[in-house]
N, C-alpha and C positions, 0 to 999 in steps of 0.2 A: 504494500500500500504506500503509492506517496502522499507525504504530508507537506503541508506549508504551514507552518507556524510565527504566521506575522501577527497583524493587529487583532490587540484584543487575544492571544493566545487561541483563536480559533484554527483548526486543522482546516485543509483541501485535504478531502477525501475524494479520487478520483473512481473507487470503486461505483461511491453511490451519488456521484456527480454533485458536491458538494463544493463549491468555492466560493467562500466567504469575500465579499466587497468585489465583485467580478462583472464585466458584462457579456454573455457569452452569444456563441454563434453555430449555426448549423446550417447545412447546406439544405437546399430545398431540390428533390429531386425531380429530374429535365429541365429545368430551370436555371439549376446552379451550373449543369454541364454545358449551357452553350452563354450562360453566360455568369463569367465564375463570383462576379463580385458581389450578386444578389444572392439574398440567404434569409435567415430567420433569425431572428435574438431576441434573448432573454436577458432580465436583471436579476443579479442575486442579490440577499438578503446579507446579513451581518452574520447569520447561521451560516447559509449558506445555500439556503431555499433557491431554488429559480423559477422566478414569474413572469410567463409571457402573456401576449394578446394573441388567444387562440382562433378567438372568431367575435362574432361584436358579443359585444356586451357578456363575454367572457375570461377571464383571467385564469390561465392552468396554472396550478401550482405542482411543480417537480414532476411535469409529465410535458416536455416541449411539445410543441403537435410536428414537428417534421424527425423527431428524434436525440440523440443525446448528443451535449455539446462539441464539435469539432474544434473550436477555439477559443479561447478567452485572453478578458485584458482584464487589467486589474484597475480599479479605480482607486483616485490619490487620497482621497477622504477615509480610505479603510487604516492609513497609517497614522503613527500618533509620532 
């Protein structure tokens, strides 16, 4: 399992797609392959939840709708 042990002593657990102060990205399939820079993203949580905009007037929590994250950045606010 890797970990990251930055702010707040919170882990990235990569197993169960956890990364605390993140904002991540997944490819969206025939879409992403012809055109690679469009995708899906989610914001995580201080835990390390990830909330997307699934469809209207929905919010998935820790269930992306195109599947689990391919990339992530970290946001500067999760450091102290």
């Amino acid at each position: 399992m890797k970990q990251y042990h930055g702010s707040g002593g919170v882990a990235m657990d990569v197993e169960r797609s956890r990364f605390p102060y993140c904002v991540v990205w997944t490819p969206i399939p025939v879409l992403t392959w012809f055109f690679p820079i469009i995708g899906h993203m989610g914001i995580c949580t201080s835990t390390g939840v990830i909330r997307d905009f699934a469809g209207p007037y929905f919010v998935s929590e820790d269930n992306m709708a195109f599947g689990k994250p391919a990339k992530l950045t970290f946001l500067p606010f999760g450091s102290k």
